[in-house]
N, C-alpha and C positions, 0 to 999 in steps of 0.2 A: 504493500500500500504506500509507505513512503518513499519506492520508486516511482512509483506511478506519478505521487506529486509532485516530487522530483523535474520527470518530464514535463508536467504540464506547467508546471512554473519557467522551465527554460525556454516552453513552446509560448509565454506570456512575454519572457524577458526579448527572446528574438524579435517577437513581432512590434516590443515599443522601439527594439532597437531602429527597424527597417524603416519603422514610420517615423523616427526622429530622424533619421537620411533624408526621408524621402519630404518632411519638411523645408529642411536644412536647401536642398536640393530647389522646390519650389521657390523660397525666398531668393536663392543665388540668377534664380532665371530672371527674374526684375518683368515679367511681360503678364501676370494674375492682376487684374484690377483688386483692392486691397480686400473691399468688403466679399470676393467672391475666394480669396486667400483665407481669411480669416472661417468662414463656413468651412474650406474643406478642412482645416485643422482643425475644427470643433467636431468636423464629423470622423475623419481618423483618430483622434481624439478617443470619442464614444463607442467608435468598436474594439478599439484596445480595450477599453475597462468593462465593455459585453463581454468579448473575449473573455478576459481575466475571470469574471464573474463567472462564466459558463463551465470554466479550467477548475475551478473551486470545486463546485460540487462535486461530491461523489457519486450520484446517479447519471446510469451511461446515457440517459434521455438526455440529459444536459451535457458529458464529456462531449460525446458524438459530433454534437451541432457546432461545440466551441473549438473542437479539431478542425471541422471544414471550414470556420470561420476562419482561422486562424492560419492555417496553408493558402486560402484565397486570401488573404488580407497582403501575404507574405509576400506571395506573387505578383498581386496590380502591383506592390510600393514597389517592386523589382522592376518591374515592366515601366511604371512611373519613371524612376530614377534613370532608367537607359534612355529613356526617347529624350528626358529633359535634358543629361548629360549630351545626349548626341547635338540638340536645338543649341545648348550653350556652347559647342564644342565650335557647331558652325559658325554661330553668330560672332565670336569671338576671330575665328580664322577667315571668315569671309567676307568680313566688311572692313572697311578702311587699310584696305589691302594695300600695302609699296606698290606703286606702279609703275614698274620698269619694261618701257618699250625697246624694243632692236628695233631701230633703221639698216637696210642693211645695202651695202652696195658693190658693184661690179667692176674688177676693172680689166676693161674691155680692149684687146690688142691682135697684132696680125700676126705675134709670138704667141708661142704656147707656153712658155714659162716665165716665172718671176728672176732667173737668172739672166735672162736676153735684155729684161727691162730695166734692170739696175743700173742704176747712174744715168738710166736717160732722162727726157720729159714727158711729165705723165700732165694732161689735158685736164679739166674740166669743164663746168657750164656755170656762171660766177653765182647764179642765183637755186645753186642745189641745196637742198636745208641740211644741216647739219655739217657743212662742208669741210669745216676745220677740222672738227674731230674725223672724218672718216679721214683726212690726209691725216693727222697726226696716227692713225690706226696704222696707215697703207707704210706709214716710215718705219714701223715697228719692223715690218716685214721687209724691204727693201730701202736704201738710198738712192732718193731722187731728188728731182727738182719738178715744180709742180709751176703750170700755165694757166691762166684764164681766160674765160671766151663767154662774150654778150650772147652770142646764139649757139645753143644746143647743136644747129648743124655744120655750124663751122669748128666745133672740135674735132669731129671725125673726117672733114674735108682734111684738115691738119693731119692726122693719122692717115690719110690717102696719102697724102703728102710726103710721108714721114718727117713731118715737122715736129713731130710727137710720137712716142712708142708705147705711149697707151692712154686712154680714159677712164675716169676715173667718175662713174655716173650711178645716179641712185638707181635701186634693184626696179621701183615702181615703174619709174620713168622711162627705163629701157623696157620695163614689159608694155608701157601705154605706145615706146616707137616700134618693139617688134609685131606689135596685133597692130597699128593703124598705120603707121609710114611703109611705102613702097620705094620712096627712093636709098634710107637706108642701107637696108640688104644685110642687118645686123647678127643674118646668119652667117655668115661669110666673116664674122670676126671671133675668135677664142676670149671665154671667160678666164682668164688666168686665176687668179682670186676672187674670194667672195667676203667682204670685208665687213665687219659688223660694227653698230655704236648702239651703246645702251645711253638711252635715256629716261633719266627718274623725274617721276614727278616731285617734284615736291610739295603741292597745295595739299595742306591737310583738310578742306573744305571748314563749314561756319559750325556753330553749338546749331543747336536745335530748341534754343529757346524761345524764337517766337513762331506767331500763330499758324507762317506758311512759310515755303520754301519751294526751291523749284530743283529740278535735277536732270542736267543732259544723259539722253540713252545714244549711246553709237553704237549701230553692229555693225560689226569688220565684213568684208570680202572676202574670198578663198585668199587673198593676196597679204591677208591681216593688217592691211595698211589703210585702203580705203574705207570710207566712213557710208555704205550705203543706205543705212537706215539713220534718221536723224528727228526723234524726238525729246522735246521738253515734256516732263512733268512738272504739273505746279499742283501743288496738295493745299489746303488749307484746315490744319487739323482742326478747328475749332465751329468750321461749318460744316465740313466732311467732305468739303468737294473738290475733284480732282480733273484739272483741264490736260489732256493729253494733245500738244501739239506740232505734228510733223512739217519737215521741212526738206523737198525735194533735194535729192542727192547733187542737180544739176544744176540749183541755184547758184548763180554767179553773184559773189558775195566782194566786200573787200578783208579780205585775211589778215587777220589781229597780228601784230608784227613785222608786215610786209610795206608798212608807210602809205597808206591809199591802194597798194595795188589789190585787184580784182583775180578771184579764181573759183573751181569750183567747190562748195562747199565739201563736196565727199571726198575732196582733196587737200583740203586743209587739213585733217585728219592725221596725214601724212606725217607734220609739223608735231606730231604730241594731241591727247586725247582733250589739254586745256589749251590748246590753239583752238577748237573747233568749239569749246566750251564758250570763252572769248569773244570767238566772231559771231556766235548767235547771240549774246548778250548785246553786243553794238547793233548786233540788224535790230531784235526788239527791243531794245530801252529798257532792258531789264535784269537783274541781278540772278545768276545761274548759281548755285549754293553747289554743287555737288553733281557728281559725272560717273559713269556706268556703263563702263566699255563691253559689247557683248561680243564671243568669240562664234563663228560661225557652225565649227564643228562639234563645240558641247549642245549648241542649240538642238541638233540632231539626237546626240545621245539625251538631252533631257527629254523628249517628248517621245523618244524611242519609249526611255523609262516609264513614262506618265501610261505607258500603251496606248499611244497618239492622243489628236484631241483630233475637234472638232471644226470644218472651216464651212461659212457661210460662203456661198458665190451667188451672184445676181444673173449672170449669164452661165453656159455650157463650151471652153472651150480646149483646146489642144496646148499645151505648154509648150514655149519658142526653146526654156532651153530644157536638157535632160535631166531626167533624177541621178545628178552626179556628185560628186566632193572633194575638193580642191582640184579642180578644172574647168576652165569656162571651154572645152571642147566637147562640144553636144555630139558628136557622133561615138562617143565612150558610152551613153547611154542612152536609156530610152525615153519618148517624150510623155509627159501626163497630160492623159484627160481629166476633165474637172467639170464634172454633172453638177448643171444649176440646183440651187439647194442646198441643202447642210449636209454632210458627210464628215466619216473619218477619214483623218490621212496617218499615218506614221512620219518619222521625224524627215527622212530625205525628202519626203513628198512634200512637208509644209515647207520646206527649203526652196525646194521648186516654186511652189507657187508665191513664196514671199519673194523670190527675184523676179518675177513675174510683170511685163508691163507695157512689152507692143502687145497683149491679147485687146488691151482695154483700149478706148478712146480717149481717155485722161491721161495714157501711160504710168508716169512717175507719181505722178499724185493718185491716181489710185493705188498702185504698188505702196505707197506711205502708210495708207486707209489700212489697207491689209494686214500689214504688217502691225499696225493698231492691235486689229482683232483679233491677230493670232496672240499677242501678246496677253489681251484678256483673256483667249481660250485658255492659256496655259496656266497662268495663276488663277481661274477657277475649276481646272483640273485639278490642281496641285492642291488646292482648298478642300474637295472633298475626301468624306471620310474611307474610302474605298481602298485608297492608296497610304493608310495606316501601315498596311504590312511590307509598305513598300522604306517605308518613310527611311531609312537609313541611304539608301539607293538614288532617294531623289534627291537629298542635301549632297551627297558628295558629285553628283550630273550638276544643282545648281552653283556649288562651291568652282567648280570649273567653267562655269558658263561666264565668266566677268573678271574686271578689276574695277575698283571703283573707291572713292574715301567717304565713302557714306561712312557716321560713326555710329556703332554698335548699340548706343542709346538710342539713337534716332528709332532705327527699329524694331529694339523693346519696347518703345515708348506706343510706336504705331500699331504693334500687335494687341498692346495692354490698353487701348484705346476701342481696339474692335473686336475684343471680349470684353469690353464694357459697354457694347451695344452702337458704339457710333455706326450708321448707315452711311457707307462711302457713295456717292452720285459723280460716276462719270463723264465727262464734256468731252465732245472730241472735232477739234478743225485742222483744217491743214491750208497752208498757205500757196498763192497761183502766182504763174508769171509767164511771160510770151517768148515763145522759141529763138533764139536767136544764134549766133556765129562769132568767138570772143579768145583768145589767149588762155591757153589752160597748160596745165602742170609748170607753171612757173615761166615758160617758156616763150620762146616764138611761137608754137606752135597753133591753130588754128584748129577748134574745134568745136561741136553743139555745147550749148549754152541754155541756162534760162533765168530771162530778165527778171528778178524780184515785180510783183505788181506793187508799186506803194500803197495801193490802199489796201491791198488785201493783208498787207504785211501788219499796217497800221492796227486796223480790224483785230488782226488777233494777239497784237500786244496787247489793244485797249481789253481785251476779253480775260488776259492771263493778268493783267493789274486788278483787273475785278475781282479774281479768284483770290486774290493778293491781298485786296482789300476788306474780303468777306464778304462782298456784295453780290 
């Protein structure tokens, strides 16, 4: 007999033990509104000392019930403790991440090795970003001497020339001359090296203590440089409402740092993820708190995870390019139909259709829209309870989908908001402008464009000051 009590008093002691963690555990997650904190400790609480009470008796009508209580009790605080530990694990690891970009670039010659080029002149084009540091990289490796040139095609005339034995040109910029320029012939030259520069962000973004804030989203290209998706968030915690507003990849903007000069916005990008942060604050007259770079390939594996989601089309059409990944060469794969309606896709399929934009008559701004919607499918996928079992699986697909310096507050703060009943209300515009023909990638080069409309731009700054304002 006083074995028996023995156990039942140990099987009392474990279970305050697990629920003292599993308190411990809840306080440390900081995202339980107080008054709904405080109930579930009055209720773990109360079955510890049911328990207890039930452990007492000596009739097995009462051991019985207080054993299964008591191994169920054991188990939610265990099952409690892992999910909350995995939430704190991510929230802590995956927000206000270091963000350290590679630039990376080529240098480009009619040798095939870095020994032929030593001590010669190595080209470049004066206005390639980052340019210092990729020569100071390129000296690591060889001794040279290094040239400048106003226009991109007069380095390589130089290199025809052998006025030069090599170029020294960023990685994007040769892939925008090998797909669009025919007179280069940039097959016909050897990549000798491939030269890399990291660059750190350093903007640690604002607190989050007042009432709203806004936050740039960019998703990268296969090319992880270009900026093809470009939405503002503006949240205003206090009303609940949330303006989502995209901004064609094609707009021709003037680029924060380049003194007036004009390029395109999904090439600003290029520049660092708060280059592009920047020059949408100057288009809208308005303060960008915080940046959210998304990477293309987790995009896939997270909604692979989620076991796809759901996309709305208005029309039924044939995808231009294929369900492919890291390649803009559609004949590696096959093209998607997309039946008017709501449907599921899997993650390469919403890939597809979010690059998506001669099907449409709007092109680019519809592709923006879309890319809206998908983003809502996927945090209301990711919202229900279905994908509990998943729940370890989707944090580490979204811990890889981003960098960003959102701080870790911010989004306790927002979850412990909306388990306290806030109703978030969605807004969503996207800004227009007329097709035009204008200097891109920093260059001489001549290519489509599109003009900002003034007022449309005006329109929806005055909309995101509203949100700002509470109104």
């Amino acid at each position: 007999m006083r074995k028996l009590n023995k156990q039942m008093l140990i099987f009392s002691i474990i279970n305050l033990i697990f629920t003292i963690i599993l308190i411990i555990f809840l306080f440390s997650l900081n995202m339980i509104p107080i008054k709904y904190l405080i109930l579930l400790i009055i209720m773990l609480l109360s079955l510890n000392i049911i328990i207890m009470l039930l452990l007492k008796k000596k009739q097995k009508i009462y051991k019985i019930p207080g054993i299964i209580m008591s191994i169920l009790l054991i188990l939610i605080s265990n099952i409690g403790i892992y999910y909350i530990a995995k939430t704190n694990d991510f929230i802590l690891k995956s927000f206000k991440k270091k963000n350290v970009e590679i630039n990376s670039y080529y240098l480009i010659s009619n040798y095939t090795n870095l020994e032929e080029i030593r001590n010669g002149i190595v080209g470049y084009y004066e206005n390639t970003i980052n340019i210092e540091k990729a020569m100071e990289e390129t000296s690591k490796k060889i001794n040279t001497e290094y040239k400048s040139y106003d226009d991109v095609y007069n380095v390589f005339k130089a290199l025809d020339k052998s006025q030069i034995k090599a170029v020294l040109i960023e990685k994007s910029l040769y892939e925008y001359l090998k797909e669009k320029d025919t007179v280069l012939k940039l097959d016909e030259y050897n990549i000798v090296s491939i030269i890399e520069v990291e660059i750190e962000s350093t903007d640690e973004g604002i607190s989050s203590d007042g009432d709203s804030f806004s936050i740039y989203i960019g998703g990268l290209d296969f090319t992880e440089l270009y900026t093809d998706f470009n939405m503002i968030v503006t949240i205003n915690k206090k009303t609940g409402k949330i303006m989502l507003t995209s901004t064609p990849r094609d707009f021709y903007v003037e680029v924060t740092g380049l003194n007036g000069a004009k390029d395109l916005l999904g090439y600003a990008g290029v520049r660092g993820i708060n280059t592009s942060r920047k020059t949408l604050e100057n288009l809208y007259d308005i303060k960008i708190d915080y940046y959210m770079r998304i990477n293309t390939k987790s995009l896939v594996g997270l909604v692979d995870t989620l076991g796809g989601i759901e996309f709305c089309s208005d029309i039924s059409y044939t995808t231009t390019h294929a369900t492919v990944l890291e390649t803009y060469d559609d004949t590696k794969g096959d093209k998607l139909y997309v039946k008017k309606g709501c449907h599921k896709y899997n993650g390469i399929q919403i890939l597809t259709i979010a690059r998506e934009r001669k099907a449409y008559k709007d092109g680019d701004r519809q592709r923006q829209k879309n890319c809206q919607e998908i983003m809502i499918s996927i945090f209301n996928k990711m919202t229900k309870a279905e994908n509990l079992t998943n729940y370890s699986k989707i944090l580490n697909s979204v811990s890889n989908l981003y960098t960003t310096n959102i701080q870790p507050e911010l989004v306790q703060e927002l979850a412990k908001q909306t388990l306290d009943g806030t109703k978030w209300t969605i807004e969503q515009q996207s800004v227009t402008g007329r097709d035009s023909r204008g200097n891109v990638h920093l260059s001489n080069i001549i290519d489509y464009v599109m003009v900002p409309n003034s007022d449309s731009v005006k329109e929806a700054s005055l909309k995101i000051k509203m949100i700002e304002a509470g109104k």
